[in-house]
N, C-alpha and C positions, 0 to 999 in steps of 0.2 A: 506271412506278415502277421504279428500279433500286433493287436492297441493293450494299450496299459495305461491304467491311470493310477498316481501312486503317491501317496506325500512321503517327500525325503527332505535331506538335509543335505546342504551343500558342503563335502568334504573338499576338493580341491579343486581348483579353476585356471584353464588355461584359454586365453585368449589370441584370437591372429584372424586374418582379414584373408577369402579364398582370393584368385585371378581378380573374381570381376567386381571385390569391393564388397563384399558380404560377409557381415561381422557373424564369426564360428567361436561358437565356445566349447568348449570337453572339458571330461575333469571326472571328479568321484563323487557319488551321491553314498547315500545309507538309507535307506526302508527300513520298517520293523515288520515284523510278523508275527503269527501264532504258531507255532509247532509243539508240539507234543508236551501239552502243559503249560505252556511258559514262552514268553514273549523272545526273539532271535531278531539281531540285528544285522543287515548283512550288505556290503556293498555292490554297488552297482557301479559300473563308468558310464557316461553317458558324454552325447553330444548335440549342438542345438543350433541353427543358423537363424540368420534373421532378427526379427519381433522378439520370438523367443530369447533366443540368447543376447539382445542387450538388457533383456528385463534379469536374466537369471547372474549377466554381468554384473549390473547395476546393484543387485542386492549383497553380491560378495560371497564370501567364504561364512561357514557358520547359517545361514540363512535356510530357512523354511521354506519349500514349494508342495502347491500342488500342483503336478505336471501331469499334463498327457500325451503322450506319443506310441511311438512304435517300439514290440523291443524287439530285437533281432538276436537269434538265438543263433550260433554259430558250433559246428559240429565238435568234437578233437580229430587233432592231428597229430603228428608226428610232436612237433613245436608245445604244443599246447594237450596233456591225456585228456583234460575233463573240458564242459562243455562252455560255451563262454558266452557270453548277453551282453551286448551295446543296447542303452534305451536312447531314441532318437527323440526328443524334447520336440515336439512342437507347438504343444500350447503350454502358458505356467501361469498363475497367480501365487503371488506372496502371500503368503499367511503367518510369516513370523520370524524370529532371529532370536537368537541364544544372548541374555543376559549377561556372560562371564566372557563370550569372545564375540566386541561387535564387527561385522559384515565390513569386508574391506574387501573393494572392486576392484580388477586386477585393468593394466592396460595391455591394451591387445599388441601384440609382435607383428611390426606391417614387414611383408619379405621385399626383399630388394628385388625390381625388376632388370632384367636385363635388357629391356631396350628402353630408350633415352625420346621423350620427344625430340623429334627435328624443327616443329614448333614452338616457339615460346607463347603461350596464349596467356592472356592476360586471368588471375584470380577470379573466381567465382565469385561476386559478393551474396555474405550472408544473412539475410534478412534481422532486421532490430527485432522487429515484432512477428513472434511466432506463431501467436491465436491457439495456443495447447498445444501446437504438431511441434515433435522435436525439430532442433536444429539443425544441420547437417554440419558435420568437420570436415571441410576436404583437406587438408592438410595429411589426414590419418588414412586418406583411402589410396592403397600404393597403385594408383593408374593418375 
């Protein structure tokens, strides 16, 4: 396991919700680097569950993080000759968003469960007043 800590730019975002109601986000970042003279921009995919990835949600497409996670570096194979790297997002602060295309947050794909309560139970109510701690949507969460 490597850590990595890295400022990138959010190129594309997919959003969807695992079994147990845990907002996943993936998609494609960009880093810059040094190499031989002259600064290389180069992408990355990555992926984020949790804290992380409603913050990396919420800022959109186009948007500036700096993240730190894991990256997971993945051999070749047959499938794939060269080596391949998922970074696994688990901490990020915003630091900024691109002027010419502003950040639009995508919404997440809930999957359809195949089994059905046998219960009807009545709505969660969701509190008026939040005191700063998000709110929760159960509507969105597919359990």
């Amino acid at each position: 396991m490597n850590n990595a800590q890295l400022r990138v730019r959010i190129d594309s975002l997919q959003a969807s919700h695992t079994t147990d109601g845990t907002l996943m986000v993936s998609g494609e970042a960009s880093f810059k680097y040094y190499d031989r003279g002259g600064f290389q921009v180069r992408p990355i995919p990555f992926q984020s569950y949790g804290e992380a990835a409603v913050a990396l949600n919420n800022s959109g497409v186009g948007a500036i993080h700096v993240v730190s996670g894991r990256l997971n570096i993945f051999k070749p194979n047959d499938a794939n000759p060269n080596h391949r790297m998922l970074l696994i997002v688990e901490r990020t602060i915003l630091v900024g968003g691109q002027d010419a295309s502003p950040s639009t947050p995508v919404n997440p794909v809930v999957p359809l469960s195949p089994l059905t309560s046998a219960v009807d139970s009545p709505p969660v109510p969701v509190p008026a007043v939040s005191n700063g701690k998000a709110i929760a949507q159960y509507d969105s969460i597919p359990f």
